[in-house]
N, C-alpha and C positions, 0 to 999 in steps of 0.2 A: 470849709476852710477855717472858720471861728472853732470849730473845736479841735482843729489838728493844732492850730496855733494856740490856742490854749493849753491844749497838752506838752508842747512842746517850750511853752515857758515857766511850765510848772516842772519841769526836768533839771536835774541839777548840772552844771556847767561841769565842763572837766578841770580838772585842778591844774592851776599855771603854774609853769616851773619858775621858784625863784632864783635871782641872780648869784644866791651862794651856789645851787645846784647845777644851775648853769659852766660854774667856773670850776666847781669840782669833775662835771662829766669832760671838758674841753684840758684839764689838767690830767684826764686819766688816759686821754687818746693821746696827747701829747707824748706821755710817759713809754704806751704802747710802742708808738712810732720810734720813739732812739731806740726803745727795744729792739726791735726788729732792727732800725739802722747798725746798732753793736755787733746783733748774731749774724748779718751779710756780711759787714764789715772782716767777724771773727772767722768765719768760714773762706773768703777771702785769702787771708792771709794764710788758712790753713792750706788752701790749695795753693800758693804758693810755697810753701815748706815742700807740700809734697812735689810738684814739679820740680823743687831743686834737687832732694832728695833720688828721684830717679834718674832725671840728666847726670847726676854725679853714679851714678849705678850705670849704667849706660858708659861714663866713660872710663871706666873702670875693666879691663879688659881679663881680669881673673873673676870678675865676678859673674858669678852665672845664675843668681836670684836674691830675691833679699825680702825680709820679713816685715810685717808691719806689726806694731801692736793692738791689742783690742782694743775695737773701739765700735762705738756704735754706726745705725746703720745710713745716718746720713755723712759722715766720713767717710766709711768706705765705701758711696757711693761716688765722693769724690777722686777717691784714689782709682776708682774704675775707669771712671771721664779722662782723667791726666794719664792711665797706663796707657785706654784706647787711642789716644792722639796720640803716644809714645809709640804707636805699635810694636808693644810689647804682651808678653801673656800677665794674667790677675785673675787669683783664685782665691776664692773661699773657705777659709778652714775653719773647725768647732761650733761651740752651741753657741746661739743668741742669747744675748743676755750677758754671757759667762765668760766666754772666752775667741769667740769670732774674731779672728784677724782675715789679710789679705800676705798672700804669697805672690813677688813676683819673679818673673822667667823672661830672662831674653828669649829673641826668637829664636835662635840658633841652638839653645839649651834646652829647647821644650820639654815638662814633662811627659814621662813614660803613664802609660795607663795605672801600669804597677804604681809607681811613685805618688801618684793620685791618688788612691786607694788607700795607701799607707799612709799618708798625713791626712786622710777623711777620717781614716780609722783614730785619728789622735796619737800616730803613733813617729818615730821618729823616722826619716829615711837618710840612709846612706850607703853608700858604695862596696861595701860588703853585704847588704841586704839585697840589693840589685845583681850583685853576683850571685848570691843563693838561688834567689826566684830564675833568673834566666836558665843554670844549671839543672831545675827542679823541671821546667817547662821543655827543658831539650832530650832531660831522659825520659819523660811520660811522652814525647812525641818518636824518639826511636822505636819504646816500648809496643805505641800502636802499629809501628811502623813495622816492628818483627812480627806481631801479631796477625798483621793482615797477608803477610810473605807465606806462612806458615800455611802446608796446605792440610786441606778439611781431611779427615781419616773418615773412611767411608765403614762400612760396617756387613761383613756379607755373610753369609750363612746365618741367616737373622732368623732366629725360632721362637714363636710365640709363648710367652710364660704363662702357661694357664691358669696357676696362681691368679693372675689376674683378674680374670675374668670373674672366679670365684669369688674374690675380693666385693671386685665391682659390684655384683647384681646379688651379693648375697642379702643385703637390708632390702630387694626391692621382690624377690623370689622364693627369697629359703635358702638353708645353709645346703637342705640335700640337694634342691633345685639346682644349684648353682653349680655343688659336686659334680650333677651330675652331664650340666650343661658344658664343664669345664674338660668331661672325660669322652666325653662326644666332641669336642672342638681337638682333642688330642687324636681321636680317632680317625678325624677326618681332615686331618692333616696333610697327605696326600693328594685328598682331592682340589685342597685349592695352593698348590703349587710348597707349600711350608715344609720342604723336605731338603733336605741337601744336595747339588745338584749333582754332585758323585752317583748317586742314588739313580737318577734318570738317565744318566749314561746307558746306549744299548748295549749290552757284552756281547749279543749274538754276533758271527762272520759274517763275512759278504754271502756266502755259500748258504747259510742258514736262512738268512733272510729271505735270500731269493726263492728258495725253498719253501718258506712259509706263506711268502706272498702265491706262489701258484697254487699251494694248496688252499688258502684261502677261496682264490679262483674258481677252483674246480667244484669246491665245495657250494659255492654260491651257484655256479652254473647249475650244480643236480637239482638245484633246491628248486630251480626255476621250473628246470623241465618237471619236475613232480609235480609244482601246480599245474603246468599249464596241461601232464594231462590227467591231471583231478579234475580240471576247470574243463575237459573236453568229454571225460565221461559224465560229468552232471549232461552236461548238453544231452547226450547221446540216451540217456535214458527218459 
């Protein structure tokens, strides 16, 4: 305990504030304070400007929005507060910093999506513009509308362009490979249906037909009886 006390009075004291320092920190908090009481004050008053401002828009029955100027971003967070009790609309236009106002809209007048778009864009809107856009949107929708009406043309007597094929596999085969794979896919055309169906038409009669079906017949019958008696002379020998 004698040498923590000892050490501890060989320590140097913290330095005491004098009475000038005292009344300069008690004069700077002071100063702070009207500060701050001014800019409640000033913001105040400002929200009341703007709630006159709108009431008087509101009763205004030609008017169907009205513009605010730039301003930063704790103002038009005021103008937001006062539209929302207003129930009225409040938008956003341009850069921070630069040129950032607030647009408002009665309810009855709300913007169109267009028209939003168009002052995002920085650009101006009016009632010849709104006419275009609508006009543009009704012919691109008849447009789809003919399109879809329209029927599909189908495609028939469809014959394989062997060209193709040659095309195709000639980097993977050979140029003659491919010739030759292309003249063999011509040749056997036929057999998997790639013919015109003119083509498979029977031209034979009824009279013919029937004709060929019995000799078919007959012909199959001999053929039978020949095996069975080949098949009964092996036996027999």
């Amino acid at each position: 305990m004698d040498l923590l006390g000892s050490i501890l009075n060989s320590m140097d004291k913290p330095p005491t504030i004098s009475d000038k320092q005292k009344a300069l920190m008690k004069k700077q908090k002071e100063e702070y304070q009207k500060h701050q009481k001014a800019e409640a004050e000033r913001l105040k008053l400002f929200r009341e400007k703007v709630e006159g401002k709108i009431n008087k828009f509101l009763q205004d029955d030609d008017a169907k929005e009205y513009k605010f100027p730039a301003m930063d971003q704790i103002h038009r967070s005021i103008i937001h507060d006062v539209a929302e009790v207003a129930n009225i609309w409040a938008y956003s236009f341009g850069e921070e910093g630069i040129n950032r106002h607030i647009v408002i809209f009665k309810r009855e007048y709300a913007p169109s999506e267009d028209q939003l778009n168009t002052l995002r864009r920085g650009e101006e809107w009016n009632e010849e513009i709104a006419k275009r856009l609508i006009e543009e949107r009704e012919k691109r929708a008849k447009e789809e509308q003919e399109a879809a009406a329209k029927p599909r043309k189908r495609k028939d007597n469809f014959v394989p362009n062997n060209s193709y094929y040659k095309d195709k596999y000639q980097h993977l085969i050979g140029k003659e490979a491919a010739l030759a794979a292309a003249r063999k896919t011509e040749a056997n055309n036929s057999s998997y249906g790639c013919v015109p169906s003119e083509n498979k038409k029977d031209q034979r009669s009824i009279e013919q037909t029937l004709a060929d079906i019995r000799a078919k017949k007959r012909k199959l019958q001999t053929t039978k009886e020949s095996e069975h008696i080949d098949k009964h002379s092996n036996r027999t020998v």
